[in-house]
Kinemage of the C-alpha trace (Angstrom):
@kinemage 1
@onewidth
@group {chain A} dominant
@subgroup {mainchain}
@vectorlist {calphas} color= white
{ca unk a 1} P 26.776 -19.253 48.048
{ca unk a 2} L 29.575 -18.903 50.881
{ca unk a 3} L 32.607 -20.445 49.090
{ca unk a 4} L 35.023 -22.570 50.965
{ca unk a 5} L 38.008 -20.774 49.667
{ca unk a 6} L 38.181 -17.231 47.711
{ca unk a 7} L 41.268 -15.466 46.872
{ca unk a 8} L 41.552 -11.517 47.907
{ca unk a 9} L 42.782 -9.383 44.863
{ca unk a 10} L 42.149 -5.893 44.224
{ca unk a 11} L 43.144 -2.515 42.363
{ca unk a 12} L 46.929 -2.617 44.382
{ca unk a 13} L 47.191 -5.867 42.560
{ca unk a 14} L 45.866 -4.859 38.967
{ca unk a 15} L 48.266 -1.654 39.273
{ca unk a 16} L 51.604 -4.068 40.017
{ca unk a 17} L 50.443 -6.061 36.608
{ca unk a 18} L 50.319 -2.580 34.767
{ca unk a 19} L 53.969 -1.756 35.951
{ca unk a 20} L 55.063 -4.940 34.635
{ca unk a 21} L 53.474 -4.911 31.191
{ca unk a 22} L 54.435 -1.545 31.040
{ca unk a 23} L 58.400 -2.490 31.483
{ca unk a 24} L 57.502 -4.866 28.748
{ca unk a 25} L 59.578 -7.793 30.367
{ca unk a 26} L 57.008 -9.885 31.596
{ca unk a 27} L 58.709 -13.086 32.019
{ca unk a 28} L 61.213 -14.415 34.853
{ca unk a 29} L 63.030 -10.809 36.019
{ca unk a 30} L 63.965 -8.300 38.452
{ca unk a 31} L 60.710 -9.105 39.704
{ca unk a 32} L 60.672 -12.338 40.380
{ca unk a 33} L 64.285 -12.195 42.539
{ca unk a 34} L 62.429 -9.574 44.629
{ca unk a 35} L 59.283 -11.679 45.614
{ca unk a 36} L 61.644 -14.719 46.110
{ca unk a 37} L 63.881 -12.299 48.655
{ca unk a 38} L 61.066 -10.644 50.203
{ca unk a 39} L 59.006 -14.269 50.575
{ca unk a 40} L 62.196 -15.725 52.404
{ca unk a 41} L 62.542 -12.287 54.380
{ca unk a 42} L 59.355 -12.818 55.796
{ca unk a 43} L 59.556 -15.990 57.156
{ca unk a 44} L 63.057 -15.334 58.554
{ca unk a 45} L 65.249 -17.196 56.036
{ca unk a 46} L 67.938 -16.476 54.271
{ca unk a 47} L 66.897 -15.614 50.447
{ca unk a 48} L 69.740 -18.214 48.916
{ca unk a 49} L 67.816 -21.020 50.266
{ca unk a 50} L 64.620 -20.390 48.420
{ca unk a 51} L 63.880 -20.612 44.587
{ca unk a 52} L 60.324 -19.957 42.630
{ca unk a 53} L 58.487 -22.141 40.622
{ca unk a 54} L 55.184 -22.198 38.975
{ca unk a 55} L 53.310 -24.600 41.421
{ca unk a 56} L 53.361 -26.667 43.961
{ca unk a 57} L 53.167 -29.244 42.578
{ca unk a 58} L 56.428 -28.784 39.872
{ca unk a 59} L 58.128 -28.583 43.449
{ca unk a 60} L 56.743 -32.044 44.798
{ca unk a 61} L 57.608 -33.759 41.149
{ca unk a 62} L 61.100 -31.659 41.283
{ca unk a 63} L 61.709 -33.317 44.987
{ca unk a 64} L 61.696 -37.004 43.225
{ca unk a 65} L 64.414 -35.698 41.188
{ca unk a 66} L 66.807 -33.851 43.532
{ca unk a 67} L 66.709 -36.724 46.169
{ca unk a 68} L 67.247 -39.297 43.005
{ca unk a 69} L 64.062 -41.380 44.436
{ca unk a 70} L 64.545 -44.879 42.448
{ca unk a 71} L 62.665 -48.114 42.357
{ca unk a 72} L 64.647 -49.326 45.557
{ca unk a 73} L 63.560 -47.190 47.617
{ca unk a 74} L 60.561 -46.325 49.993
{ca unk a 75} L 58.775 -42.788 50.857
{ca unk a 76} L 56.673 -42.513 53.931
{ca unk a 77} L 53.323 -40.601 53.037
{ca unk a 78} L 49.993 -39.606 55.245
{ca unk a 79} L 46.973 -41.187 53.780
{ca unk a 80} L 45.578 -37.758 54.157
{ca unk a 81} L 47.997 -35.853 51.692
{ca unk a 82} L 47.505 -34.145 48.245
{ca unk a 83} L 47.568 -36.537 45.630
{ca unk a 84} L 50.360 -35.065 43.295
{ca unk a 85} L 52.310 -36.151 46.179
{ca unk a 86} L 51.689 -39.584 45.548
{ca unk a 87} L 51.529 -38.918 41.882
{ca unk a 88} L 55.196 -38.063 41.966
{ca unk a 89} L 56.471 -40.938 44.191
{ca unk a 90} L 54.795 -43.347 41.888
{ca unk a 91} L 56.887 -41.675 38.747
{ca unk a 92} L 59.868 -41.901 40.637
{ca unk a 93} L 59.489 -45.920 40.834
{ca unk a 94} L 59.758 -45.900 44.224
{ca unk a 95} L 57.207 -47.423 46.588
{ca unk a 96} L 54.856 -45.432 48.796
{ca unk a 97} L 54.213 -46.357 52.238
{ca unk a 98} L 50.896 -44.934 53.533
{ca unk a 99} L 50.779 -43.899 57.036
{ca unk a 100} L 48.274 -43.137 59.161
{ca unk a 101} L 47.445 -39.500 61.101
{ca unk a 102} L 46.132 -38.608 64.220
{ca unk a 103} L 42.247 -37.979 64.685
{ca unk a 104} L 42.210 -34.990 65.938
{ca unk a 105} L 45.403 -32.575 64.031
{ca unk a 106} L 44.942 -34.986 60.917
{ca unk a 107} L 49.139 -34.837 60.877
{ca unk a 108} L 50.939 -37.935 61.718
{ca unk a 109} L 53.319 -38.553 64.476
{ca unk a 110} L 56.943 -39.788 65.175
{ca unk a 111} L 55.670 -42.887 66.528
{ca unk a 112} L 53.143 -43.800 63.364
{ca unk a 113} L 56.018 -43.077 61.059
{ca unk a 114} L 58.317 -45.176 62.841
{ca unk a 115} L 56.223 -47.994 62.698
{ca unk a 116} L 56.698 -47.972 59.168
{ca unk a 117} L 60.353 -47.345 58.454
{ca unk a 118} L 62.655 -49.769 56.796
{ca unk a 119} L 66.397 -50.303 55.976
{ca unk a 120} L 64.866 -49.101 52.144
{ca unk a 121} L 63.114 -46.142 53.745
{ca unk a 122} L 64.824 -42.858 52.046
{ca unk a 123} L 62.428 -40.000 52.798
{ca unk a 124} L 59.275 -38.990 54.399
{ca unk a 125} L 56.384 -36.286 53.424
{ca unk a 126} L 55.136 -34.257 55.690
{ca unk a 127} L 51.645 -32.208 55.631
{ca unk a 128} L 50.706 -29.550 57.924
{ca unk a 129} L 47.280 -30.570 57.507
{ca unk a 130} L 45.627 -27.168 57.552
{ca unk a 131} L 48.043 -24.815 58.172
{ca unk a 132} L 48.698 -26.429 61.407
{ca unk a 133} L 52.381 -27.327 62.332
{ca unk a 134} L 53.266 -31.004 62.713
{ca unk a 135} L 55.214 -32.045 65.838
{ca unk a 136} L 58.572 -31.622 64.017
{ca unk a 137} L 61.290 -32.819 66.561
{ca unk a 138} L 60.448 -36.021 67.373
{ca unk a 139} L 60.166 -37.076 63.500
{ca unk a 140} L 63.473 -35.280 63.222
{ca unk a 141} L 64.886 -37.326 65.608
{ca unk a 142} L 64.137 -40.934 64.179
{ca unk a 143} L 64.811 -39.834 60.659
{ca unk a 144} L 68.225 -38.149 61.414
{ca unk a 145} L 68.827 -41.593 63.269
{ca unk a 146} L 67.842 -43.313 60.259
{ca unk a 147} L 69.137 -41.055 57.767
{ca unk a 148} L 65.776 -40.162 56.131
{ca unk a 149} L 64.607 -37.064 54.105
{ca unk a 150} L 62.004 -34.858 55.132
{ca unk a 151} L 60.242 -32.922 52.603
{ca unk a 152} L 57.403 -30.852 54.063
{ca unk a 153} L 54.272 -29.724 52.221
{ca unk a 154} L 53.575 -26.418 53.270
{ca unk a 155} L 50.710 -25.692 50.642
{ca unk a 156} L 48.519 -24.682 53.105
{ca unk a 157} L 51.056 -23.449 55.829
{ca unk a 158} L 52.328 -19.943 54.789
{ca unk a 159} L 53.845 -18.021 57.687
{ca unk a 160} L 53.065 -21.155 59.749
{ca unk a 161} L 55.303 -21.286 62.301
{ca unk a 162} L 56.659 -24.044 64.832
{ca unk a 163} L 58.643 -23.441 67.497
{ca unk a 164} L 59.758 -19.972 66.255
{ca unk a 165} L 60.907 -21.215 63.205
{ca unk a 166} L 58.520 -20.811 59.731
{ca unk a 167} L 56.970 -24.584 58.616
{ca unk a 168} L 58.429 -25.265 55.248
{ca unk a 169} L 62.144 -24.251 56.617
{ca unk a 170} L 62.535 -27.488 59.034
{ca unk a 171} L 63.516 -30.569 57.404
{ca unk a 172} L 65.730 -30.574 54.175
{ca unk a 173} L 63.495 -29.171 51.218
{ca unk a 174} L 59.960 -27.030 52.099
{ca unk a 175} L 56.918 -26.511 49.289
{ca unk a 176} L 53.941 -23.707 49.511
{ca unk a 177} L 51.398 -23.022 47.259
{ca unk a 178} L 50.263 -19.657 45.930
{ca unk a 179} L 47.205 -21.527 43.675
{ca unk a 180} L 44.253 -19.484 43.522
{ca unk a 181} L 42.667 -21.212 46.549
{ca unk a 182} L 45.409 -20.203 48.914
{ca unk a 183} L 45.719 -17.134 51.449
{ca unk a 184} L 48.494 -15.888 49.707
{ca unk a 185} L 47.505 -16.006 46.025
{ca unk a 186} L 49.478 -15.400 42.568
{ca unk a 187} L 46.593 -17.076 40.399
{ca unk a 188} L 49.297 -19.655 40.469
{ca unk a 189} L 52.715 -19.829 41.580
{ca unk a 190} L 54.571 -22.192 44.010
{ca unk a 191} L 58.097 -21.323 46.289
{ca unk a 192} L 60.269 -23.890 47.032
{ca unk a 193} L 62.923 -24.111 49.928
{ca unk a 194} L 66.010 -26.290 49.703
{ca unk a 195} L 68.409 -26.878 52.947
{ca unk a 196} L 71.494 -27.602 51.506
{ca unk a 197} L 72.168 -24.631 48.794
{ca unk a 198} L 74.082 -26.905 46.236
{ca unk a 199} L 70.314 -28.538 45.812
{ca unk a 200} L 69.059 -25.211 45.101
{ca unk a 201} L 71.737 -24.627 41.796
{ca unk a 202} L 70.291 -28.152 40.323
{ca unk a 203} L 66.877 -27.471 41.147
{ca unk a 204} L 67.234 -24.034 39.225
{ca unk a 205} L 68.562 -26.600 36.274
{ca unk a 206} L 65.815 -28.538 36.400
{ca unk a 207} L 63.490 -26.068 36.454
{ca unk a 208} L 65.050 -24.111 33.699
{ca unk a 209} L 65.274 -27.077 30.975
{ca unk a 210} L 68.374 -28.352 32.003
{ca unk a 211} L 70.524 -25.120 30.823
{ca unk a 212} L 73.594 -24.709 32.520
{ca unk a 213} L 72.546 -21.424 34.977
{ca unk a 214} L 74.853 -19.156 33.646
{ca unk a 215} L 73.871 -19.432 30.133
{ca unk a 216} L 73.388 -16.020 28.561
{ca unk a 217} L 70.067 -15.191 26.370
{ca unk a 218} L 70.482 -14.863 22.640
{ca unk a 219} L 70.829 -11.720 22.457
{ca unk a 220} L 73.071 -11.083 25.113
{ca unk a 221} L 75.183 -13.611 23.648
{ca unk a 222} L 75.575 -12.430 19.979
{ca unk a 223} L 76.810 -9.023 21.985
{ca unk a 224} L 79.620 -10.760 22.972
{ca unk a 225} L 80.595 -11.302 19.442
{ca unk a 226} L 79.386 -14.995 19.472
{ca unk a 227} L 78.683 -15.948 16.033
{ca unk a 228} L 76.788 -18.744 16.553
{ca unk a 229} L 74.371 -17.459 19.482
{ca unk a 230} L 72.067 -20.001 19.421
{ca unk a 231} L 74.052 -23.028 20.167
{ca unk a 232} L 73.957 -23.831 23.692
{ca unk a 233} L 74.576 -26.961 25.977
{ca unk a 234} L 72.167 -29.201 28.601
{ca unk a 235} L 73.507 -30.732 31.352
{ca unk a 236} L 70.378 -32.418 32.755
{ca unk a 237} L 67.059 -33.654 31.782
{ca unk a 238} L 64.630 -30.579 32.396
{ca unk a 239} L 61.411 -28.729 32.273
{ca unk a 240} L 60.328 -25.738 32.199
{ca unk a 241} L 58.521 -24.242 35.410
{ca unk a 242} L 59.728 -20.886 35.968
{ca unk a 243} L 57.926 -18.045 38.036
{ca unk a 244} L 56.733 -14.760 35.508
{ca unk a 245} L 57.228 -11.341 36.540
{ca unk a 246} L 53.185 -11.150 36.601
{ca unk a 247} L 52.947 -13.606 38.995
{ca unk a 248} L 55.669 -12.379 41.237
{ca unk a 249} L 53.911 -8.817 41.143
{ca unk a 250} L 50.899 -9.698 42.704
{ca unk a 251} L 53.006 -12.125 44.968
{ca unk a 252} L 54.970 -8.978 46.531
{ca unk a 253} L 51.709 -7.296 46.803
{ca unk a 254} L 49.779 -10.412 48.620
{ca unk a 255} L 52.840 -10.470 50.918
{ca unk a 256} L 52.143 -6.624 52.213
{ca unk a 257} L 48.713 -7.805 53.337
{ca unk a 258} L 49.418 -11.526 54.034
{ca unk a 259} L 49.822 -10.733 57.959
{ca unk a 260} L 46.537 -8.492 57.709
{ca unk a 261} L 44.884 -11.478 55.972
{ca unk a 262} L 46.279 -13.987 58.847
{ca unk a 263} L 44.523 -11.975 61.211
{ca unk a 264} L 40.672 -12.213 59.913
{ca unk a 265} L 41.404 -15.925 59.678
{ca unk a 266} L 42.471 -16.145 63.552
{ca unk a 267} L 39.451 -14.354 64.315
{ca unk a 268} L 37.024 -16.500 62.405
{ca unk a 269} L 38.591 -19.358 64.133
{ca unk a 270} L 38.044 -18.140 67.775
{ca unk a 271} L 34.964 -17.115 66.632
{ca unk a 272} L 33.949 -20.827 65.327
{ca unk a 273} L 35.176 -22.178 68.772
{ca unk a 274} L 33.911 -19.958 70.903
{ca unk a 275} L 30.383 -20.681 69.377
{ca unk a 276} L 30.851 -24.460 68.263
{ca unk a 277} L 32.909 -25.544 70.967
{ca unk a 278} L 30.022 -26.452 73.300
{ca unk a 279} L 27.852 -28.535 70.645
{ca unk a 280} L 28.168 -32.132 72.236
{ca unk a 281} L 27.750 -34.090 68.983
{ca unk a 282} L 30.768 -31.948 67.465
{ca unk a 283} L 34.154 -32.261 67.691
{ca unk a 284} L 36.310 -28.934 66.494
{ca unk a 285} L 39.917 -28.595 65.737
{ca unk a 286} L 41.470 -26.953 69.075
{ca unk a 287} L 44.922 -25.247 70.303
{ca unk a 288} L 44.961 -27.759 73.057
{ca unk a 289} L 45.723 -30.631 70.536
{ca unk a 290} L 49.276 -29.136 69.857
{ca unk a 291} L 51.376 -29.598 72.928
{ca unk a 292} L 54.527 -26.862 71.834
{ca unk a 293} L 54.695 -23.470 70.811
{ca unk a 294} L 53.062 -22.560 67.474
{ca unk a 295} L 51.355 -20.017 64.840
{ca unk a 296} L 49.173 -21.318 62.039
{ca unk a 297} L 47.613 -19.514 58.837
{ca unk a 298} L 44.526 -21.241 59.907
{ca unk a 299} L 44.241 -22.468 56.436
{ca unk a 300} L 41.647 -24.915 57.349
{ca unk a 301} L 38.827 -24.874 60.012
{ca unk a 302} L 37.473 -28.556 60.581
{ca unk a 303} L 34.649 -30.120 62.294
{ca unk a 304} L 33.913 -33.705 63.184
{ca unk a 305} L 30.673 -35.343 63.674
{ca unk a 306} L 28.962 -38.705 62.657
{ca unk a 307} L 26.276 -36.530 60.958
{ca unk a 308} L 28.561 -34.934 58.753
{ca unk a 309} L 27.186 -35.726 55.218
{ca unk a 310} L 23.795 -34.669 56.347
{ca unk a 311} L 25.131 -31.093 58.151
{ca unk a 312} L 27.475 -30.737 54.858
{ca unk a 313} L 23.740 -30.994 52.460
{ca unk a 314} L 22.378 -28.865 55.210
{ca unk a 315} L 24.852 -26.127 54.764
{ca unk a 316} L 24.473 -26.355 51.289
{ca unk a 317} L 20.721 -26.151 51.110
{ca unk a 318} L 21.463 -22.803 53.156
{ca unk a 319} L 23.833 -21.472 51.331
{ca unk a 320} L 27.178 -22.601 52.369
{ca unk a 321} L 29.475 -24.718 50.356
{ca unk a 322} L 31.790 -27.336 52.098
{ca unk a 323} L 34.120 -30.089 52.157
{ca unk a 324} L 36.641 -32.636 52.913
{ca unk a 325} L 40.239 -32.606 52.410
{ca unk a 326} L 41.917 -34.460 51.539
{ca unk a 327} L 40.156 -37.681 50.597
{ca unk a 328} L 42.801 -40.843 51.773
{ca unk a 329} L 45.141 -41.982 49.078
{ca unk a 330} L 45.188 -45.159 50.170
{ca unk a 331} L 41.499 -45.390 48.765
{ca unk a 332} L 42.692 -44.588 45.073
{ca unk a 333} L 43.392 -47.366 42.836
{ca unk a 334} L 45.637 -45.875 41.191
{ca unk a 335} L 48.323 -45.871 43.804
{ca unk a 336} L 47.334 -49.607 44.314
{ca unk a 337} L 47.007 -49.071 48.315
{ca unk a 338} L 43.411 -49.723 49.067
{ca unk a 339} L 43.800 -52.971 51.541
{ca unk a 340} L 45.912 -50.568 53.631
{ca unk a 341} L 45.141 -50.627 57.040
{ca unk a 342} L 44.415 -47.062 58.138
{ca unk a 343} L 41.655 -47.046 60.904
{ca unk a 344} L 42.300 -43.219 61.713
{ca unk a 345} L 42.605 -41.936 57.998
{ca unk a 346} L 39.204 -43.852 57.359
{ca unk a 347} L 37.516 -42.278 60.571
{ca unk a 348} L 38.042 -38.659 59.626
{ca unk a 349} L 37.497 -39.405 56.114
{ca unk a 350} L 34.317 -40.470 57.442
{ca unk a 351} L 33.407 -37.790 59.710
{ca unk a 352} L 35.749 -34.256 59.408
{ca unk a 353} L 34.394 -31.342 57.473
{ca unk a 354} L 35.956 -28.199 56.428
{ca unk a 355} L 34.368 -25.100 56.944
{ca unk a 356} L 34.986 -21.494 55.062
{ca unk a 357} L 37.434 -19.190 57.017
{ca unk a 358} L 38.640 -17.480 54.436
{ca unk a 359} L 39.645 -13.659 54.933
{ca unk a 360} L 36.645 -12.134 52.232
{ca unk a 361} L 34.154 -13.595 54.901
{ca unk a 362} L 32.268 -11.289 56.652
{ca unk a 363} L 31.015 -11.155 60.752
{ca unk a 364} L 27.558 -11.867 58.707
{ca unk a 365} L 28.980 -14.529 56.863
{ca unk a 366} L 30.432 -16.357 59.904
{ca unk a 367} L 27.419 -15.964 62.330
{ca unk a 368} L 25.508 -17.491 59.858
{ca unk a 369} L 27.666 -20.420 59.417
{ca unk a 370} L 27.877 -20.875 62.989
{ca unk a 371} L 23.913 -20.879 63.231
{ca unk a 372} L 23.180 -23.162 60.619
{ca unk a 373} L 25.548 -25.635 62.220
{ca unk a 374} L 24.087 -24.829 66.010
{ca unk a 375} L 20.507 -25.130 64.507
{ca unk a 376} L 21.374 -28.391 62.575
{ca unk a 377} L 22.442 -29.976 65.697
{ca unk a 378} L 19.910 -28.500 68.461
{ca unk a 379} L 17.057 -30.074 65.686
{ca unk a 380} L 18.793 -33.424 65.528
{ca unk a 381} L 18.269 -33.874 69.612
């Protein structure tokens, strides 16, 4: 079967693990500083603006905390949106506000945000659905007028850029993913970037159970002629969610062949439209649907038809696994949002299907996919 996603890790990898267990420290080190440096470094940013964590997720939950999200106030969220996002806002005890998203970039836009701010309105997720840079400056523009937060999820938008400058690093606290689905993968892992560098000292509290940051270890402590080493103070409520030095190994090694890996992914996807693109019942993500100057990670490769659930069990039957992210969050229960009214999240949850583009695919692998889907549709005429 032709996965969706697969992560690329190899004997480079195995042989950063061994140099770790070998220095027999392998918990949050030398190691970990260096992929946090080298992860800002890549995308341009300064290094005291970014902090490590062990998912994505621990940085969406950690966002709830930093901003002080309470029960009076409102977050703006696209229906199409990873659910710990949600998850988050509803432990917070603030209210979500669904928005809607475009139909073709499945990102939202200054004017469908607006539409839904309030006097309570106090920040505002944003996904670059795919890898695939939201129009930033208009959003920036009504929330600095309205003195709103943006948070961006960049889970799927690693070395994404907009405008020159690296998704993730535009509004006032960024969040990628290094899960074991992503194109830069640590097995699990998560980087978090944070504007305003007094945020980034609490968030390394938070992170770190609360312990003051310059707290020594044990041992280090009862070296100083401490007698009573293990006492120590809290100053805030917090977990524990720290990067490893295993993790941050193979994260220094992904990020030598991230750019390589970014490169098989644009070809796939010029591939995929220069062979899809002419299929009238088939509508394919395209570069002409973002009117500025960007770079994705081409995350994601989507296609949109009316026939999609019988081309996805058509793929399948051949071979090739598929599916749709992300399912609208306004159709979860849970979140209590399901008479939203949401006509464009509800049309692509009805018709958009994601593809495999990962980098393990090969010029076999892709031709195929692109023939199944050409055959499907020259059958159906």
């Amino acid at each position: 079967m032709i996965n969706i996603f697969e992560p690329s890790l190899g004997e480079d990898d195995l042989n950063a693990i061994r140099k770790v267990f070998v220095s027999k420290w392998i918990g949050k080190g030398d190691v970990v500083n260096l992929f946090e440096k080298n992860f800002a470094n890549s995308l341009n940013s300064n290094p005291e603006n970014f902090l490590s964590t062990t998912s994505c997720t621990e940085g969406i939950f950690l966002a709830s905390k930093l901003f002080n999200f309470n029960k009076n106030d409102e977050i703006i969220l696209p229906s199409i949106s990873f659910p710990s996002i949600a998850s988050s806002i509803s432990e917070s005890s603030a209210k979500i506000v669904f928005c809607d998203v475009e139909k073709n970039t499945l990102n939202p836009t200054a004017e469908i945000i607006s539409n839904h701010i309030t006097k309570r309105t106090k920040a505002v997720f944003l996904t670059h659905y795919g890898g695939f840079p939201i129009d930033f400056d208009p959003i920036k523009k009504i929330c600095d007028k309205n003195n709103i937060i943006i948070i961006e999820d960049s889970a799927c938008a690693v070395k994404s850029f907009y405008k020159g400058k690296a998704c993730g690093t535009l509004g006032d606290m960024g969040i990628w993913s290094f899960d074991a689905m992503k194109t830069l993968s640590t097995v699990d892992g998560g980087m978090i970037y944070l504007k305003n560098r007094k945020l980034v000292e609490k968030a390394k509290m938070l992170l770190y159970l609360g312990l003051p940051l310059k707290t020594k270890s044990g041992i280090d402590s009862s070296d100083d002629g401490i007698d009573k080493w293990w006492e120590f103070d809290i100053l805030n409520y917090g977990r524990r969610a720290i990067m490893n030095n295993v993790t941050a190994a193979i994260g220094n090694v992904q990020l030598q062949k991230l750019d390589r890996y970014l490169m098989k992914r644009k070809e796939i996807y010029d591939f995929y439209f220069e062979n899809l693109n002419k299929i009238e019942e088939l509508d394919i993500v395209n570069d002409k649907y973002y009117d500025f100057e960007f770079k994705s990670s081409y995350y994601f490769y989507w296609i949109q038809s009316k026939k999609r659930d019988e081309l996805a069990g058509f793929l399948k039957e051949n071979g090739v696994y598929t599916t749709f992210r992300y399912f609208p969050l306004h159709k979860i229960k849970l979140f209590g949002k399901s008479d939203c009214e949401l006509p464009n999240s509800d049309f692509v949850n009805d018709v958009t299907l994601n593809i495999p583009i990962h980098h393990n695919l090969s010029k076999t692998d892709v031709k195929k996919i692109a023939d199944l889907i050409q055959s499907f549709f020259n059958t159906k005429k």
